[in-house]
C-alpha positions, 0 to 999 in steps of 0.5 A, spaced: 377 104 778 373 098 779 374 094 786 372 086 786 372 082 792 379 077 791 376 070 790 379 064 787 373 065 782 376 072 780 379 069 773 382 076 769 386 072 764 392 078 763 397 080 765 396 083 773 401 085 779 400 082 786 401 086 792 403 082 798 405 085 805 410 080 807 412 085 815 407 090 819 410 093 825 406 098 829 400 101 828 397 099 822 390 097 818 393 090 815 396 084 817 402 080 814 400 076 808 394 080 807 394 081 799 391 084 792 391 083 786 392 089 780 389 091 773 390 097 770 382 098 771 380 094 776 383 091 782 381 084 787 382 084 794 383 090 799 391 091 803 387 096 808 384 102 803 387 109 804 393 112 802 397 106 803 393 102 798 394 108 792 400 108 793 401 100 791 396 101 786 400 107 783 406 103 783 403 097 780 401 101 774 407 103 773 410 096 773 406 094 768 406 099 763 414 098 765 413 090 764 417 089 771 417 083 774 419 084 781 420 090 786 418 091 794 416 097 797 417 099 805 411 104 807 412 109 813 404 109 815 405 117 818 404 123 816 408 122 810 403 119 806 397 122 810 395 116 815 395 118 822 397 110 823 404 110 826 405 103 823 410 100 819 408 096 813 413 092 808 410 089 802 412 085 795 409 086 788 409 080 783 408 081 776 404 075 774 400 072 767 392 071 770 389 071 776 390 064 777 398 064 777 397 069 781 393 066 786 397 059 787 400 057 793 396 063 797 390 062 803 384 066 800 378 066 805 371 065 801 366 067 804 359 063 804 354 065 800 348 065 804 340 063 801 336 070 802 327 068 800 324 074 800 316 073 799 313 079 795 315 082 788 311 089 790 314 095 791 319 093 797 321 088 794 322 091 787 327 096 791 330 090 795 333 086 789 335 093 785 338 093 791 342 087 793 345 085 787 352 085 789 351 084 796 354 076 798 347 073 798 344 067 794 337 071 793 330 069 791 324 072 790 317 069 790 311 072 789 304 069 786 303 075 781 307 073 774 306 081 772 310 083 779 315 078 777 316 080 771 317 087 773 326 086 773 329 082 769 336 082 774 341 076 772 344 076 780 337 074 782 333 068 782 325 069 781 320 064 782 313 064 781 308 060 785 300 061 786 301 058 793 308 061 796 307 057 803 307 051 799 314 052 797 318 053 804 319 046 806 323 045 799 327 051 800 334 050 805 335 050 812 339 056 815 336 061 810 334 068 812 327 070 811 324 077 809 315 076 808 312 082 805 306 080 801 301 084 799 297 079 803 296 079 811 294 072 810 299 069 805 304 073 810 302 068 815 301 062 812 308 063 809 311 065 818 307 059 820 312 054 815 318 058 815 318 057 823 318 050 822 325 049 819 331 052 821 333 060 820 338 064 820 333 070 820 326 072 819 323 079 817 316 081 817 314 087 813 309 091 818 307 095 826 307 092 832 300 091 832 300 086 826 307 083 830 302 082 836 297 079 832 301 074 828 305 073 834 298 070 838 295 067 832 302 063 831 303 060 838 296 059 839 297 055 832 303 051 836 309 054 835 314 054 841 313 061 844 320 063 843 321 060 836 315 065 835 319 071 838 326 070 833 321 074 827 323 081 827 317 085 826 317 092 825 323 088 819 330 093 819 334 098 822 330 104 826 329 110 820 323 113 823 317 113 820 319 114 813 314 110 808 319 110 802 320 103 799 328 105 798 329 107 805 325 101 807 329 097 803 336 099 805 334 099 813 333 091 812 338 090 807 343 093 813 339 089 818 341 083 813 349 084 812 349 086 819 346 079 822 350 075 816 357 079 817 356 078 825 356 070 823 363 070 820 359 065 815 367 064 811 372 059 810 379 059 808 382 055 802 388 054 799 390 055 793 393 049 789 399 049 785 
């Protein structure tokens, strides 16, 4: 079963089941008005995850085979069902037409979709955009080379070619996060010295602590503030080792990303219209 975040621009246009918890009491994993939405293949939303979500899920499909508008169902979180959790939960589950029935008059929370530039179609970047597809970022990646970007074709990903990378930064958003990893240490710090002028929510250097040191001289002595500067991350990533392979680089840094992006709790709750 395929599992999707719930958003107000989830339309699935058949008959669903919304679950939604209406008491907790106790130890539990969810909160009053936490909600999903059921398909007989796939699901929006999460309730908490574990057995508690496969039962309701279970419960659901039988629902809509059975065409049952209504039923409401009060879950013990204990041994019974195999969760150590010692809560109470109790929920209703709702027949509806389509998504958007489903969702009038609810809160959804819709997290902001932050702008991700990465410089550098090579093979990193190759691994990052193969990887990050379904990861809640607006994703760029920009590269002189027509041939490297012609390399993937993935419809979730924005490809810009431009022979002269460094001069594109000062039309690209504020708040974005960077990731600088070219195949050219020249291009690499043209690119730095534009981005440090703007506002960003991260900026990562592919490379050692000896081209950090490097770089970081030849910015400042270019003018930029000293701990503006310091802000770039450079080995980029989370620490794997000494490992070289583009896949496990890759995911370091998208780690580092979904980390940074989710400790900024970048969300907003909307409410749903009748």
């Amino acid at each position: 079963m395929q599992i999707n975040q719930l958003s107000i621009k989830n339309n699935y246009n058949k008959p669903l089941i919304k679950a939604k918890i209406i008491n907790v009491k106790g130890s539990a994993p969810n909160k009053v008005n936490d909600l999903m939405l059921i398909t007989p293949k796939r699901i929006f939303g999460t309730i908490g995850g574990g057995n508690l979500e496969y039962l309701v899920i279970k419960e659901s499909i039988l629902m809509l085979k059975n065409q049952l508008k209504r039923k409401k169902l009060n879950i013990p979180l204990g041994p019974g069902i195999g969760q150590c959790c010692g809560g109470y939960v109790e929920l209703v589950l709702t027949s509806h037409r389509n998504s958007v029935d489903a969702l009038i008059n609810e809160e959804i929370i819709e997290k902001t979709k932050n702008e991700l530039y990465i410089f550098g179609a090579g093979h990193i970047g190759q691994a990052l955009i193969n990887k990050i597809e379904n990861i809640n970022f607006n994703t760029f990646i920009i590269d002189s080379r027509e041939e490297y970007l012609n390399m993937t074709n993935n419809n979730n990903i924005n490809y810009l070619l431009s022979k002269e990378p460094w001069k594109i930064v000062n039309k690209l958003k504020n708040n974005a996060y960077y990731v600088v990893l070219t195949h050219s240490h020249d291009y690499d710090l043209k690119i730095l010295n534009e981005i440090l002028y703007k506002k960003f929510n991260f900026v990562g250097l592919i490379g050692s602590s000896t081209k950090r040191k490097r770089f970081f001289k030849r910015l400042i002595d270019n003018g930029h503030n000293k701990n503006t500067v310091e802000k770039i991350e450079c080995p980029i990533g989370i620490d794997i080792g000494n490992s070289k392979d583009p896949t496990e680089i890759a995911l370091s840094i998208i780690t580092r990303l979904i980390s940074l992006k989710n400790s900024k709790g970048e969300q907003k709750k909307i409410k749903v219209a009748s």
